[in-house]
Backbone as XML, in Angstrom:
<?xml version="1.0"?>
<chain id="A" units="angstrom">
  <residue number="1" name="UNK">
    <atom name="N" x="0.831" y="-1.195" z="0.000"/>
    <atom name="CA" x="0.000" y="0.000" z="0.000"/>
    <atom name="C" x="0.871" y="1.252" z="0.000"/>
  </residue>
  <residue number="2" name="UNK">
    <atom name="N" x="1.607" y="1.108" z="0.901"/>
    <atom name="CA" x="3.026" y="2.133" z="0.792"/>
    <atom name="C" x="3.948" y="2.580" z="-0.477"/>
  </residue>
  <residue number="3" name="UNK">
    <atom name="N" x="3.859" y="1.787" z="-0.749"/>
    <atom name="CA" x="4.745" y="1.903" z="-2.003"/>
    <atom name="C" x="4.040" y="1.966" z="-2.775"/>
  </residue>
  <residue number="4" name="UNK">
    <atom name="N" x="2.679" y="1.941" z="-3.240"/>
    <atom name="CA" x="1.587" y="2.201" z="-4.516"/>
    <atom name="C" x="1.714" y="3.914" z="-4.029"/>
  </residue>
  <residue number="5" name="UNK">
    <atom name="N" x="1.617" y="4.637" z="-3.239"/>
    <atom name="CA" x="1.514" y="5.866" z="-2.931"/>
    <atom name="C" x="2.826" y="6.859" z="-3.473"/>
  </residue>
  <residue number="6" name="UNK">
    <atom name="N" x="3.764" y="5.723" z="-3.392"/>
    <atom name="CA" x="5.414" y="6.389" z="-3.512"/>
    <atom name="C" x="5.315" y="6.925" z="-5.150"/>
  </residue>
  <residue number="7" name="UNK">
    <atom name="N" x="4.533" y="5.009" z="-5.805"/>
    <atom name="CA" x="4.864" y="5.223" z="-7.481"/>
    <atom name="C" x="3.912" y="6.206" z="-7.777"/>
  </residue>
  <residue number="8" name="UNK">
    <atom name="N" x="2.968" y="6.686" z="-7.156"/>
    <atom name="CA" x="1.703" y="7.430" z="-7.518"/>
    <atom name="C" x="2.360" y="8.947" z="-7.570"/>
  </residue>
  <residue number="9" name="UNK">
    <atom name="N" x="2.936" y="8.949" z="-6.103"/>
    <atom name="CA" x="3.798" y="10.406" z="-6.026"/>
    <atom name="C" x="4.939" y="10.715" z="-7.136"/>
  </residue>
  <residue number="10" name="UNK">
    <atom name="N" x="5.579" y="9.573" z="-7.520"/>
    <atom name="CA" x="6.390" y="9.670" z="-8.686"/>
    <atom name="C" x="5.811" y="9.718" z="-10.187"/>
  </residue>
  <residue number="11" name="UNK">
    <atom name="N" x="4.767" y="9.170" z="-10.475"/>
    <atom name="CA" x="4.770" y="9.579" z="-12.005"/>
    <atom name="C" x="3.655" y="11.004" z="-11.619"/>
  </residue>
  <residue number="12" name="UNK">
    <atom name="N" x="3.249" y="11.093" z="-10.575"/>
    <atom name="CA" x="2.746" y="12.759" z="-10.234"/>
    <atom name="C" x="3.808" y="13.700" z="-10.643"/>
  </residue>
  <residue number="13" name="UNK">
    <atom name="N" x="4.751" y="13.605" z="-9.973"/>
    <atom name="CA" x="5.811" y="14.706" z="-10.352"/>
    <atom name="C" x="6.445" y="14.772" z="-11.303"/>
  </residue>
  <residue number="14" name="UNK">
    <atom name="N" x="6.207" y="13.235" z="-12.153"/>
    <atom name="CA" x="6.603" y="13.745" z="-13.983"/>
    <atom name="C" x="5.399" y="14.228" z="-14.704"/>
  </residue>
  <residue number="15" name="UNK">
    <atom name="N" x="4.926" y="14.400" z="-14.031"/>
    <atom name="CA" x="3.256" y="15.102" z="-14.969"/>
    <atom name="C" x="3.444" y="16.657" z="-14.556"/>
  </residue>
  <residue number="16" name="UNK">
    <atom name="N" x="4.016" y="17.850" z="-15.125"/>
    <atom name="CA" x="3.115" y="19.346" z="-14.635"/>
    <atom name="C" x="2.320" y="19.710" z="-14.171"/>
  </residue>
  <residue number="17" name="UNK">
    <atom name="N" x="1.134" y="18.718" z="-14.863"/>
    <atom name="CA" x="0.047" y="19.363" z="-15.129"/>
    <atom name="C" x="-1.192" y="19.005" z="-14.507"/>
  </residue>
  <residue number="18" name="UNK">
    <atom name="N" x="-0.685" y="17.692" z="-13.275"/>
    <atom name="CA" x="-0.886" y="17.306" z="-11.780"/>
    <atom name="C" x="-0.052" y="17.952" z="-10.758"/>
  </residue>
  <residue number="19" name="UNK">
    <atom name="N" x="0.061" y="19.133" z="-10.565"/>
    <atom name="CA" x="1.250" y="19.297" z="-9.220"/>
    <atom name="C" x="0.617" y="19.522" z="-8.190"/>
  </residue>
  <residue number="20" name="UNK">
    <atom name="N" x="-0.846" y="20.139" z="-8.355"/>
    <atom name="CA" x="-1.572" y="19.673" z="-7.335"/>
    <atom name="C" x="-2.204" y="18.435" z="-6.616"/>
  </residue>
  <residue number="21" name="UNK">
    <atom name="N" x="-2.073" y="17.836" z="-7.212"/>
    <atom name="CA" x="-2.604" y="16.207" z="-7.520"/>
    <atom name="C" x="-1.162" y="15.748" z="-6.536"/>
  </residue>
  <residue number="22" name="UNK">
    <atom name="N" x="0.135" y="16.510" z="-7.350"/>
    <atom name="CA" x="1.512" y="15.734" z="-6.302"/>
    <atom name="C" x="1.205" y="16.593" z="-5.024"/>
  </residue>
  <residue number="23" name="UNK">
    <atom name="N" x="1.424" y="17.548" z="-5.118"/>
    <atom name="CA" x="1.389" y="17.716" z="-3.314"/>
    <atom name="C" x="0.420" y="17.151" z="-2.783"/>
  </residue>
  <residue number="24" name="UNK">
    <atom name="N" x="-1.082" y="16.701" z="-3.036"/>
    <atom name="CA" x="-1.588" y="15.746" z="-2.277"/>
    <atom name="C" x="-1.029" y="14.962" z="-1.688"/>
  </residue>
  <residue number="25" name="UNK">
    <atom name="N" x="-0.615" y="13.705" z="-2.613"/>
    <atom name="CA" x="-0.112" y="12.703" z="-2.992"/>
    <atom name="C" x="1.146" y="12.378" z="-1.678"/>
  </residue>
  <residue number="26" name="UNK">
    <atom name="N" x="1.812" y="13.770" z="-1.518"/>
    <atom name="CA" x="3.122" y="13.995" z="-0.690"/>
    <atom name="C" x="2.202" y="14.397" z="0.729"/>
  </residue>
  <residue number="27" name="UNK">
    <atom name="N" x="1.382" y="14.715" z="0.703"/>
    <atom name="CA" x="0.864" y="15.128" z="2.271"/>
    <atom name="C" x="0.674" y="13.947" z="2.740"/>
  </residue>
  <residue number="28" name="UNK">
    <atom name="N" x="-0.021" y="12.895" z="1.568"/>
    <atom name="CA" x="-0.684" y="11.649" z="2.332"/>
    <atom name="C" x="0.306" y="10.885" z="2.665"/>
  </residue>
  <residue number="29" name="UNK">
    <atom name="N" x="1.403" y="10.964" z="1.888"/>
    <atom name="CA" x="2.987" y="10.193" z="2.391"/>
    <atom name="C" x="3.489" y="10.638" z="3.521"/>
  </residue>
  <residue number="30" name="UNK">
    <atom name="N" x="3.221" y="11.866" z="3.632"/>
    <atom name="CA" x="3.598" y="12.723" z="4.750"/>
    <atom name="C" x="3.241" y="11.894" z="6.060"/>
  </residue>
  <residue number="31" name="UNK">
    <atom name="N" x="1.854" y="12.037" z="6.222"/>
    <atom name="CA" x="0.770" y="11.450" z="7.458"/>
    <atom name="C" x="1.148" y="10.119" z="7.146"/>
  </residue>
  <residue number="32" name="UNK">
    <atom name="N" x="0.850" y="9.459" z="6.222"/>
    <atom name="CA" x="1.437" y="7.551" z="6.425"/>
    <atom name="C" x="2.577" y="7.473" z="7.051"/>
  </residue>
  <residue number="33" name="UNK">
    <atom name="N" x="3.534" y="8.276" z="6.859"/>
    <atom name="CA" x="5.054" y="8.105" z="7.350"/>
    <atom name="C" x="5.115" y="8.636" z="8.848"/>
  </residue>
  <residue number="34" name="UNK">
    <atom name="N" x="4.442" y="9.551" z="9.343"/>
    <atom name="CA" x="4.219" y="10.335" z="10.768"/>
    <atom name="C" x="3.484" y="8.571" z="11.462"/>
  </residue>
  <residue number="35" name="UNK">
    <atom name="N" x="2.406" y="8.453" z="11.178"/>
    <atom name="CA" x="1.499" y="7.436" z="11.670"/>
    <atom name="C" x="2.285" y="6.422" z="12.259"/>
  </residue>
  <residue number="36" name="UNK">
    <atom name="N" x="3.333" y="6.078" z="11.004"/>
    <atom name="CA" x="4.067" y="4.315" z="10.656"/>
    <atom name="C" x="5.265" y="4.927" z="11.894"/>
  </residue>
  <residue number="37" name="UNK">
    <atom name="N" x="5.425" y="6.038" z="12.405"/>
    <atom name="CA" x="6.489" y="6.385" z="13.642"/>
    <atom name="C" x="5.731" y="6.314" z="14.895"/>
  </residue>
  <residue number="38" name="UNK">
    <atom name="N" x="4.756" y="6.373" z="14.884"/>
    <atom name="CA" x="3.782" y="6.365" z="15.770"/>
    <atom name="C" x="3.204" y="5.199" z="16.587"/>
  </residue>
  <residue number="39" name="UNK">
    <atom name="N" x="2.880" y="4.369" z="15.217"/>
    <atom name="CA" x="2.661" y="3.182" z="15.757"/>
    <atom name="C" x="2.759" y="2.233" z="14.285"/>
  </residue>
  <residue number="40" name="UNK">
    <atom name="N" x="3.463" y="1.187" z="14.688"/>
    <atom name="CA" x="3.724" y="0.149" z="14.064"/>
    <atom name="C" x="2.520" y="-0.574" z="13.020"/>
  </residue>
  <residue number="41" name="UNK">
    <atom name="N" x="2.168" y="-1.098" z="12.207"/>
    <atom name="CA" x="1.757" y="-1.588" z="11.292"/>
    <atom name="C" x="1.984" y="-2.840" z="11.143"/>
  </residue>
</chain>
């Protein structure tokens, strides 16, 4: 699930013309990655 988010964030940021679409993309990585320090999975 983690890593579907990573490749999602990556072909986001070869697209322009999603960069809003990438900073989503990076917030939700953001909070998954805060969470996964938080508590284990």
């Amino acid at each position: 699930m983690y890593l579907l988010y990573l490749y999602n964030s990556f072909n986001n940021y070869k697209i322009p013309s999603k960069i809003p679409s990438s900073f989503y993309t990076v917030e939700k990585i953001a909070t998954m990655w805060w969470q996964s320090r938080h508590a284990r999975f």
